[in-house]
Backbone as CSV, one residue per row, in Angstrom:
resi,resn,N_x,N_y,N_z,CA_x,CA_y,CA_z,C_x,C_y,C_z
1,UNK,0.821,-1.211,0.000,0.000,0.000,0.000,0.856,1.264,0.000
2,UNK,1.843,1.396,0.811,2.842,2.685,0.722,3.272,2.494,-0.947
3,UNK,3.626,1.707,-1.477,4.340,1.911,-2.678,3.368,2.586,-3.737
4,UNK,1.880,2.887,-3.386,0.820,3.216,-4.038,0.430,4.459,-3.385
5,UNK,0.633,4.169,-2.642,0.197,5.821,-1.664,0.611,6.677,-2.595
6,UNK,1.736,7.011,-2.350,3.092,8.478,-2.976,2.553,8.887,-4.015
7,UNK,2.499,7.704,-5.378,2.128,7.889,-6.807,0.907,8.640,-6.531
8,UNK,-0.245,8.031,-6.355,-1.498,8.550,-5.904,-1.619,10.122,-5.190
9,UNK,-1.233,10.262,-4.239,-0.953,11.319,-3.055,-0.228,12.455,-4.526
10,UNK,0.781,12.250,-5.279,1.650,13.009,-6.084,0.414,13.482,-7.079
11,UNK,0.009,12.369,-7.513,-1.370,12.971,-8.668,-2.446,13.492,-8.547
12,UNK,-2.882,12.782,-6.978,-3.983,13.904,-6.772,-3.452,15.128,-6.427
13,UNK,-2.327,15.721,-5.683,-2.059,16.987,-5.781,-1.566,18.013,-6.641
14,UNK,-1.195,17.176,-7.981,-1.356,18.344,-8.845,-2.384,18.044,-9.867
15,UNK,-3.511,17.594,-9.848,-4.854,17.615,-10.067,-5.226,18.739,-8.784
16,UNK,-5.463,18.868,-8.386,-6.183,19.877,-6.947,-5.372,21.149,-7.831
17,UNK,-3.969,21.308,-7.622,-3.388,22.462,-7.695,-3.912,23.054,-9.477
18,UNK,-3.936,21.956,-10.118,-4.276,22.367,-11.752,-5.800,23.485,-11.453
19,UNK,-6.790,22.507,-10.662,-7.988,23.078,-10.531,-8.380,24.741,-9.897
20,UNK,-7.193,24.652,-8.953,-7.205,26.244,-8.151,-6.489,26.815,-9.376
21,UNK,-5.579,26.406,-9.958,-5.176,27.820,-11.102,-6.236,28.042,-11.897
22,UNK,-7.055,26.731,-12.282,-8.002,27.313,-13.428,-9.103,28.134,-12.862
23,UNK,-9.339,27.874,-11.376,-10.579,28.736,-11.155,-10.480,29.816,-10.473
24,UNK,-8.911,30.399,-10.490,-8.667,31.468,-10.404,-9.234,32.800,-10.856
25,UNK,-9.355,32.998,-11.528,-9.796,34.398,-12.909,-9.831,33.940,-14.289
26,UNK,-11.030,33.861,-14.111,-11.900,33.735,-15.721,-12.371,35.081,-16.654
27,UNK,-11.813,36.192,-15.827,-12.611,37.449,-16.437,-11.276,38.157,-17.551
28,UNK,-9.942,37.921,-16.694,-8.995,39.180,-17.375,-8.997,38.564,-19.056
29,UNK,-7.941,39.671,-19.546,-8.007,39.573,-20.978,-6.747,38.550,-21.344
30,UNK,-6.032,37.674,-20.157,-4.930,36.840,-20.463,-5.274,35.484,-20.120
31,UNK,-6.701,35.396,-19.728,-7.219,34.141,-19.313,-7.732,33.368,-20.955
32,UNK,-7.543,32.045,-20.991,-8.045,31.722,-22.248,-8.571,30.201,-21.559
33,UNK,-10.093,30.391,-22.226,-11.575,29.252,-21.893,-10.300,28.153,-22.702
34,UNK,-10.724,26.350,-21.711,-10.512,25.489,-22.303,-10.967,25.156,-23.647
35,UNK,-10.540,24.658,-24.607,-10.945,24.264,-25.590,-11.747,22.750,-25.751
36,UNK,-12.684,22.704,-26.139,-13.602,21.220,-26.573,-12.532,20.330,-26.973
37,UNK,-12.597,19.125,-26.268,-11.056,18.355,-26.161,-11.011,17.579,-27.795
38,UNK,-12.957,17.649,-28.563,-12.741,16.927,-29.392,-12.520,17.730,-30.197
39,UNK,-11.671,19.443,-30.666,-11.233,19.969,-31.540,-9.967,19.482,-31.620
40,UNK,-9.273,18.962,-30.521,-8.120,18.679,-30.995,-7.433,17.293,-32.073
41,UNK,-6.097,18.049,-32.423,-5.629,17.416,-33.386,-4.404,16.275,-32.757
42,UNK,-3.140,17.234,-31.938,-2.473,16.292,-31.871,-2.223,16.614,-30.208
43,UNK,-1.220,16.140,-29.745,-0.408,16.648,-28.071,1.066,15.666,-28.001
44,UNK,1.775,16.494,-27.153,2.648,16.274,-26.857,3.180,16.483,-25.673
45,UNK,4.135,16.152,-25.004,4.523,16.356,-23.252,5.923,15.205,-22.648
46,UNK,5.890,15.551,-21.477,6.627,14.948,-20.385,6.234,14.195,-19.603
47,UNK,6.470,13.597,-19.107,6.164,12.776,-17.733,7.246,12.364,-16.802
48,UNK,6.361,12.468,-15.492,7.744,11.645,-14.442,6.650,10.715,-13.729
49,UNK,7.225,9.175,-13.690,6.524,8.398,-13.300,7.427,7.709,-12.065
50,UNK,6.277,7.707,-10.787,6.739,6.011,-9.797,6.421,5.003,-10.053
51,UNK,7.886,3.947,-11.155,7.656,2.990,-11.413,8.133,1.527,-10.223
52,UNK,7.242,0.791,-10.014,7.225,-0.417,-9.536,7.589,-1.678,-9.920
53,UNK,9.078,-2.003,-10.401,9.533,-2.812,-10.877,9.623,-4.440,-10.178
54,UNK,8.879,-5.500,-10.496,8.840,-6.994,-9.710,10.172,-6.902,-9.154
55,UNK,10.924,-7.315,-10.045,12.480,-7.855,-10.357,12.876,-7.328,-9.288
56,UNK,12.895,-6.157,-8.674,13.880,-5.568,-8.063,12.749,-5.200,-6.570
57,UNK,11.433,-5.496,-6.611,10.565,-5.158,-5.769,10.784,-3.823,-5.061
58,UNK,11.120,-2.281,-6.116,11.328,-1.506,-5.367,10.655,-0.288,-6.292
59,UNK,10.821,0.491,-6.083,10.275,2.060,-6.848,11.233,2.708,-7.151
60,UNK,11.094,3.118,-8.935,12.107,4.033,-9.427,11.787,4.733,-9.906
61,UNK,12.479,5.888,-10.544,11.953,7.147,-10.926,11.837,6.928,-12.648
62,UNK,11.101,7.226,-13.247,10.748,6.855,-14.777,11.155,8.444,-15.136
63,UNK,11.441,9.027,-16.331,11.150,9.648,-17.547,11.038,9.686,-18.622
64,UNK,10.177,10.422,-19.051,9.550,10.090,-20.814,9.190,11.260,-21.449
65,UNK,8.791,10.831,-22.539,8.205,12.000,-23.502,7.109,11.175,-24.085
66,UNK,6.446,12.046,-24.951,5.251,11.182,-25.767,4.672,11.882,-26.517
67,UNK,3.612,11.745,-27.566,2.786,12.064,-28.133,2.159,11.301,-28.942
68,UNK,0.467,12.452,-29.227,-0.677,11.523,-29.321,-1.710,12.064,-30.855
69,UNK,-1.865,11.371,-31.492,-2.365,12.011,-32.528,-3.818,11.882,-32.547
70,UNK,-5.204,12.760,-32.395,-6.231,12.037,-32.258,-6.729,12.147,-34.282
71,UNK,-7.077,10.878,-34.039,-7.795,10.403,-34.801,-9.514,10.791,-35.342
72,UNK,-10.267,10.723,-34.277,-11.237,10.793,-33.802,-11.442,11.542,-32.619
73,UNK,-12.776,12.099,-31.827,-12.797,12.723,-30.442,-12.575,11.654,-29.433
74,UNK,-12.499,10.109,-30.330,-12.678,9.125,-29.044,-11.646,8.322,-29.156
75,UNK,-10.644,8.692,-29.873,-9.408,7.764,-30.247,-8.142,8.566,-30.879
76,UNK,-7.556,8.353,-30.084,-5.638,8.519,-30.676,-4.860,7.453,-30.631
77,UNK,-3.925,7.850,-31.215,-2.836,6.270,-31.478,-1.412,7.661,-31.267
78,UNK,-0.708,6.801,-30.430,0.367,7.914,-29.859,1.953,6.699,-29.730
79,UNK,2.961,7.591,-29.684,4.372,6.617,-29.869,4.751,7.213,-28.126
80,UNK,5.367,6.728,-27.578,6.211,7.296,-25.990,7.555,6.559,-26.296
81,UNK,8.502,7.395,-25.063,9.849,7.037,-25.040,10.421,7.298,-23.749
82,UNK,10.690,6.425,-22.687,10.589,6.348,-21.440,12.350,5.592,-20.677
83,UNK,12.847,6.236,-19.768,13.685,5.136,-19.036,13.977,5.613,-17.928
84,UNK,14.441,4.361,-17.023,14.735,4.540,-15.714,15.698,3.218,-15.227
85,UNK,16.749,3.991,-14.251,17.855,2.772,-13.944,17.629,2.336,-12.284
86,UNK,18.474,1.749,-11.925,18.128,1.160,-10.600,19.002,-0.024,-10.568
87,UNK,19.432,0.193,-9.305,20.341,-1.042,-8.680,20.453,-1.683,-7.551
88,UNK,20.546,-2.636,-7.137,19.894,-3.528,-6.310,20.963,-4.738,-5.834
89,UNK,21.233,-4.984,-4.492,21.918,-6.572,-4.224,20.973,-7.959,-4.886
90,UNK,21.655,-8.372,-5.651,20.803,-9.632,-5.589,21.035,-11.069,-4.659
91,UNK,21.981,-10.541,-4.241,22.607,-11.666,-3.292,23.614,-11.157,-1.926
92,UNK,24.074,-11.412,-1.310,25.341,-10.848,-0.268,26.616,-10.828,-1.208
93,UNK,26.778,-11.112,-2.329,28.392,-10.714,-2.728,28.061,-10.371,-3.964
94,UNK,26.415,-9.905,-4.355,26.743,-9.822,-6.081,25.674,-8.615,-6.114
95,UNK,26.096,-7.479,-6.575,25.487,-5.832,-7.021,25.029,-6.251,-8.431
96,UNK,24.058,-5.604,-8.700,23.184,-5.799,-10.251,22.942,-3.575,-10.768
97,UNK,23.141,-3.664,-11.643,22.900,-2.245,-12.337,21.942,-2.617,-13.462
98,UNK,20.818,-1.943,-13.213,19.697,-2.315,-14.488,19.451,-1.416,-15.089
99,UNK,19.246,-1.008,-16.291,18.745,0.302,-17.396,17.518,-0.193,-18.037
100,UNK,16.309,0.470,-18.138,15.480,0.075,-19.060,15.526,1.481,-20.108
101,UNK,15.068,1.487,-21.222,14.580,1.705,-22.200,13.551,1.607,-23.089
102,UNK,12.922,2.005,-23.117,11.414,1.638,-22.908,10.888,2.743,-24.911
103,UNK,10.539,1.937,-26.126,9.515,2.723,-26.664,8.557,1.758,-27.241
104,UNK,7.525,2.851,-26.774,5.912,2.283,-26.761,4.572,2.861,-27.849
105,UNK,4.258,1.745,-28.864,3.390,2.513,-29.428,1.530,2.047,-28.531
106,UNK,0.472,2.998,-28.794,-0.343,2.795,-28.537,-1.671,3.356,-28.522
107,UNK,-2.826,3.155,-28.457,-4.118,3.767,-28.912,-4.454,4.021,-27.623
108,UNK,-5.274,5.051,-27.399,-6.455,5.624,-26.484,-7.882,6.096,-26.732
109,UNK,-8.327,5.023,-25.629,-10.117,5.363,-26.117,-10.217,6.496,-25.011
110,UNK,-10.578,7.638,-25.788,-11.249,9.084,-24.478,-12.887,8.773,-24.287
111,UNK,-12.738,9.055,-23.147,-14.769,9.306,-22.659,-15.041,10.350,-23.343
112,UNK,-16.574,10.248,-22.494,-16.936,11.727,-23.004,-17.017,12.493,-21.503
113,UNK,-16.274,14.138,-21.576,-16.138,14.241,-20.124,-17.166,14.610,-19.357
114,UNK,-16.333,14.105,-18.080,-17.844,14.136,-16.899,-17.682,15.577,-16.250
115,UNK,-16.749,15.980,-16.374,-16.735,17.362,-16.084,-16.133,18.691,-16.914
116,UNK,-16.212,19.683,-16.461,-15.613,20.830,-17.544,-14.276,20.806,-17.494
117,UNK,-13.468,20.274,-18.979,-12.001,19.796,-18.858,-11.519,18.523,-18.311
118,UNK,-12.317,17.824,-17.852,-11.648,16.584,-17.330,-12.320,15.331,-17.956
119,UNK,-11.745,14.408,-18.457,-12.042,13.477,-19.365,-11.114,12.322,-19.351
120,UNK,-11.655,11.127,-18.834,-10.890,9.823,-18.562,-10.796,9.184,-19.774
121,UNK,-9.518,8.130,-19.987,-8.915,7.608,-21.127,-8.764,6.193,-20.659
122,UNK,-8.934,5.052,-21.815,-8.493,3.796,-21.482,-7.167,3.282,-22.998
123,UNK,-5.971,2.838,-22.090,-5.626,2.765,-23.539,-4.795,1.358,-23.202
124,UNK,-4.252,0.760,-24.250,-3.715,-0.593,-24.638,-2.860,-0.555,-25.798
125,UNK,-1.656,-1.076,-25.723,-0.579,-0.964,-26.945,0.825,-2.056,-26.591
126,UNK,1.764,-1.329,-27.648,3.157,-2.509,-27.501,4.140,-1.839,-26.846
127,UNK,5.255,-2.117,-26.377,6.675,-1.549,-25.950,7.470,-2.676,-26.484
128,UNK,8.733,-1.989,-26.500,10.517,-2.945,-26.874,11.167,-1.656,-26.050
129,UNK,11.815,-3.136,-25.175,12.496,-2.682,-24.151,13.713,-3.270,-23.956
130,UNK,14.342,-2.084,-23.818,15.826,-2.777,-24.040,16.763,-2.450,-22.240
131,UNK,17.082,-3.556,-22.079,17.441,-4.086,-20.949,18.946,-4.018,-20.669
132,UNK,20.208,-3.148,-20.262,20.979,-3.085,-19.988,21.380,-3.488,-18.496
133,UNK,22.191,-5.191,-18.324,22.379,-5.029,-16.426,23.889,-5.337,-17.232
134,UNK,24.423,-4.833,-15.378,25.868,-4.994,-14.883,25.769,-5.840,-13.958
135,UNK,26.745,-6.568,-13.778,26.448,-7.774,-12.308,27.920,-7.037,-11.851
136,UNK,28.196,-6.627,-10.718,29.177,-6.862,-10.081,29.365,-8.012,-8.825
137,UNK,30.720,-8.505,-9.027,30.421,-9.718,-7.652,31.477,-8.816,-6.994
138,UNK,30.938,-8.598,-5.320,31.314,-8.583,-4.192,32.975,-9.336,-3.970
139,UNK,34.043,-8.345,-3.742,35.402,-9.432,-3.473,35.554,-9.419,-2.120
140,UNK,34.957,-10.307,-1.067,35.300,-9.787,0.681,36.452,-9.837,1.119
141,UNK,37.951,-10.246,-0.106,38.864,-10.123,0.435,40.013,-8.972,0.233
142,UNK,39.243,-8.077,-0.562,40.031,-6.792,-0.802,39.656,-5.782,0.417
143,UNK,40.619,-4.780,0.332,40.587,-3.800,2.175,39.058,-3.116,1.319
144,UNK,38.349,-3.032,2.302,37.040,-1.962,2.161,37.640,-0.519,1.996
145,UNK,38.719,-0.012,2.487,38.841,1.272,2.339,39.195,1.393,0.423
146,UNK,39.513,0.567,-0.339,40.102,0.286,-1.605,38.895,0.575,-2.390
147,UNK,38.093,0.949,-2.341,36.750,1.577,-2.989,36.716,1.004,-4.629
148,UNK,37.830,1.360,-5.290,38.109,0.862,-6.943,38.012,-0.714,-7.345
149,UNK,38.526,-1.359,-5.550,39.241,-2.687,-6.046,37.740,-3.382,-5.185
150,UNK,36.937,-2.836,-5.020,36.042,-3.653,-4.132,34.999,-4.149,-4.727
151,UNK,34.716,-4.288,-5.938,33.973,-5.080,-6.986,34.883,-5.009,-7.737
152,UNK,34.529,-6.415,-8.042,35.509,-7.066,-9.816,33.920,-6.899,-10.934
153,UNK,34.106,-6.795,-11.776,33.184,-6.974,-13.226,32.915,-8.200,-13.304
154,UNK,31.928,-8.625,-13.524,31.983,-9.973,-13.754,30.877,-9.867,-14.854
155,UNK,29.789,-8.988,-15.714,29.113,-9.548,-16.630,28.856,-8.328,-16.791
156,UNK,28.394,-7.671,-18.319,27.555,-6.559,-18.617,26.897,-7.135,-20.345
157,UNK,25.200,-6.887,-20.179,24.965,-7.722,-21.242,23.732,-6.466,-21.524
158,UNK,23.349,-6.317,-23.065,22.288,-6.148,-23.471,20.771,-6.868,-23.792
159,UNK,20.085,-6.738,-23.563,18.971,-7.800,-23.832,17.791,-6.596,-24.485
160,UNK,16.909,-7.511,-25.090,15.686,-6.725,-26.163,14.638,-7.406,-25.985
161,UNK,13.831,-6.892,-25.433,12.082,-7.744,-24.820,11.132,-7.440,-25.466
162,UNK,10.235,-7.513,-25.653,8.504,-7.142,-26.035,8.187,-7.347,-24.566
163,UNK,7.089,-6.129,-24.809,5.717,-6.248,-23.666,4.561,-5.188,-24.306
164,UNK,3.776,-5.501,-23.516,2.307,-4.832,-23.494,1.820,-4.237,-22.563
165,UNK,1.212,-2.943,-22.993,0.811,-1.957,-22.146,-0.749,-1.481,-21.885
166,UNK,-0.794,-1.745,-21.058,-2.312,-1.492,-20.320,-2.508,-0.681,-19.329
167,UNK,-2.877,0.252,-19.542,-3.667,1.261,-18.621,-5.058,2.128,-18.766
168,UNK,-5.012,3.435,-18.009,-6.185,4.308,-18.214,-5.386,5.415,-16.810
169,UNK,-6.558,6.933,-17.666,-5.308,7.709,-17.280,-6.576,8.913,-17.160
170,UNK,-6.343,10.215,-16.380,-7.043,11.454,-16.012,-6.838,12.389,-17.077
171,UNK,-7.110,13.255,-17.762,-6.688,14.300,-18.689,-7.736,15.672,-18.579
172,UNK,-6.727,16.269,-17.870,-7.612,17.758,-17.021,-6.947,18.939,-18.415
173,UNK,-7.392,19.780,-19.212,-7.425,20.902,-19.590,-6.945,22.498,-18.862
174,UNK,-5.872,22.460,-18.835,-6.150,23.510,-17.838,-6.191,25.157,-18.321
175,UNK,-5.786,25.065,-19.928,-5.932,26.550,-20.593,-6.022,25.477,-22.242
176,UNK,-6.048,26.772,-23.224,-5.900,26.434,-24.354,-5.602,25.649,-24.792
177,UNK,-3.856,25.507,-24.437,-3.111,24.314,-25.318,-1.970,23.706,-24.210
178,UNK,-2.673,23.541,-23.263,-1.993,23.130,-22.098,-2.890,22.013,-21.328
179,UNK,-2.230,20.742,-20.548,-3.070,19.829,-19.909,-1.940,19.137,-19.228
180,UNK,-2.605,18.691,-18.247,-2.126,17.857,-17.118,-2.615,16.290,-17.095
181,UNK,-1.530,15.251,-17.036,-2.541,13.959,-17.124,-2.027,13.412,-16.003
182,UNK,-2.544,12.885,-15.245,-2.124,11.660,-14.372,-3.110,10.143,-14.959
183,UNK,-1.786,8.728,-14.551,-1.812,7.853,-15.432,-1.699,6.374,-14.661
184,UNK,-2.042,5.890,-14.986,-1.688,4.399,-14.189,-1.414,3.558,-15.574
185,UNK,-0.240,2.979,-15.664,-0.002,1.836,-16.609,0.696,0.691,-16.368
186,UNK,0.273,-0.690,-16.390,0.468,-1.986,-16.124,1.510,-2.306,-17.490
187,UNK,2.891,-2.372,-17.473,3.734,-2.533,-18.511,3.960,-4.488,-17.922
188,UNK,3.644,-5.232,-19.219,3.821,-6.771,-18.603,4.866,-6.913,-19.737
189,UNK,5.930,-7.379,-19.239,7.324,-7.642,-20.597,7.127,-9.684,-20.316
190,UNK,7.581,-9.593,-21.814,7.146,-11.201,-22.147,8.453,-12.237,-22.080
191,UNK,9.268,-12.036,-21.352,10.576,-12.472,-20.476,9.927,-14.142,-19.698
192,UNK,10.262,-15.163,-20.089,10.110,-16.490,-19.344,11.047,-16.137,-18.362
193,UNK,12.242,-15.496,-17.984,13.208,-15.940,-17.117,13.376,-15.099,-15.849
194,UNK,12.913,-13.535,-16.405,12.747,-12.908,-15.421,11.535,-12.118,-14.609
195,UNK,11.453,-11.803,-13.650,10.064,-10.751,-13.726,9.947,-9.502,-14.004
196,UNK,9.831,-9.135,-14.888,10.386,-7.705,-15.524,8.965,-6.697,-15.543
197,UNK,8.008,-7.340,-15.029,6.976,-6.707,-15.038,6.454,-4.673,-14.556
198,UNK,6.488,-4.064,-14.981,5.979,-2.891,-14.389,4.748,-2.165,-14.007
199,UNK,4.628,-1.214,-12.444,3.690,-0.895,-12.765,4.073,1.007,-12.714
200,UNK,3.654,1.785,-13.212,3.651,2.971,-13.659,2.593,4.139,-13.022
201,UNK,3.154,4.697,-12.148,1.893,6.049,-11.847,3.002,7.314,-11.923
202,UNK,1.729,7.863,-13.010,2.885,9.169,-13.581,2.255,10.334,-13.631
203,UNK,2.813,11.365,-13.749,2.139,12.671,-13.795,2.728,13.486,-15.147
204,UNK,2.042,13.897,-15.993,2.522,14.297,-17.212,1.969,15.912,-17.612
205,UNK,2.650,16.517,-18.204,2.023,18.276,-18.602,2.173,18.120,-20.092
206,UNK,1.492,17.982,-21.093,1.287,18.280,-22.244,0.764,19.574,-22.975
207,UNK,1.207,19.613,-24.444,0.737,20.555,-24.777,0.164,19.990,-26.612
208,UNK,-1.430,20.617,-26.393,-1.917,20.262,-26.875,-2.323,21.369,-27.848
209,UNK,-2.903,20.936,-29.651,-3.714,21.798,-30.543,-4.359,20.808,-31.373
């Protein structure tokens, strides 16, 4: 439950904070009304996500980019490009360094929104993910103060996965060509050997026309 809290706790507060800027001042001449989400054409943005990696049973920090082309008011098909590293004991004498790399194509079905500017998304698509570890093994017989000599190398390998991406995600409007999304995505990589599975809560600022 803590590993869900944060993500959550992070998105609902800048959902809250998006909402007090917009209902700030609607009158001056620098304020500009949201736009009908189904005029738009394409978007683009950032994200920083708390990702939940099996393998390593811990939380890392994700970044990405993305964009989304709509098709329709009820469908886009969008490409992302995402990574995050992390390192971990896997044993008492052996250090692991992991890199993912992450690009993802994929479609989104939009609702129709339930409120002014805010409009929920369900979407489903592919990733190739490319997997960089380091193994260092632990030497317990070199001096600890020897910092250089206190792991030997023992493996650095590339690997290239498929997985599939499943989620659904918030998409608040907060001016013209500006929006805020918070996101939940279930990344399952198709690995027999390891658990490479992810889960994803992210907060993203796009900009949209």
């Amino acid at each position: 439950m803590e590993k869900i809290a944060l993500p959550l706790l992070i998105s609902a507060g800048c959902l809250v904070f998006s909402h007090a800027a917009f209902s700030q001042d609607t009158t001056g001449p620098a304020y500009k009304t949201a736009p009908t989400m189904g005029d738009r054409n394409w978007s683009a943005g950032v994200n920083l996500s708390s990702t939940a990696v099996d393998l390593t049973d811990e939380n890392v920090f994700q970044f990405g980019v993305f964009g989304d082309l709509f098709t329709s008011e009820s469908l886009s098909v969008g490409l992302s490009l995402d990574y995050w590293a992390d390192e971990f004991n896997s044993s008492a004498a052996q250090r692991v360094e992991l890199e993912n790399v992450i690009v993802g194509a994929n479609a989104k079905f939009h609702f129709p929104e339930f409120a002014p500017g805010l409009k929920p998304y369900a979407l489903a698509g592919l990733a190739a993910h490319r997997f960089q570890v380091s193994t260092n093994r632990f030497d317990a017989s070199t001096d600890p103060a020897d910092v250089l000599s206190e792991y030997d190398q023992d493996l650095q390998d590339v690997e290239g996965e498929l997985g599939a991406d499943f989620g659904a995600g918030l998409n608040y409007s907060l001016q013209t060509a500006m929006d805020v999304v918070a996101e939940l995505r279930y990344r399952r990589v198709l690995d027999r050997t390891l658990d490479l599975d992810q889960m994803n809560y992210s907060v993203a600022l796009a900009y949209a026309m």
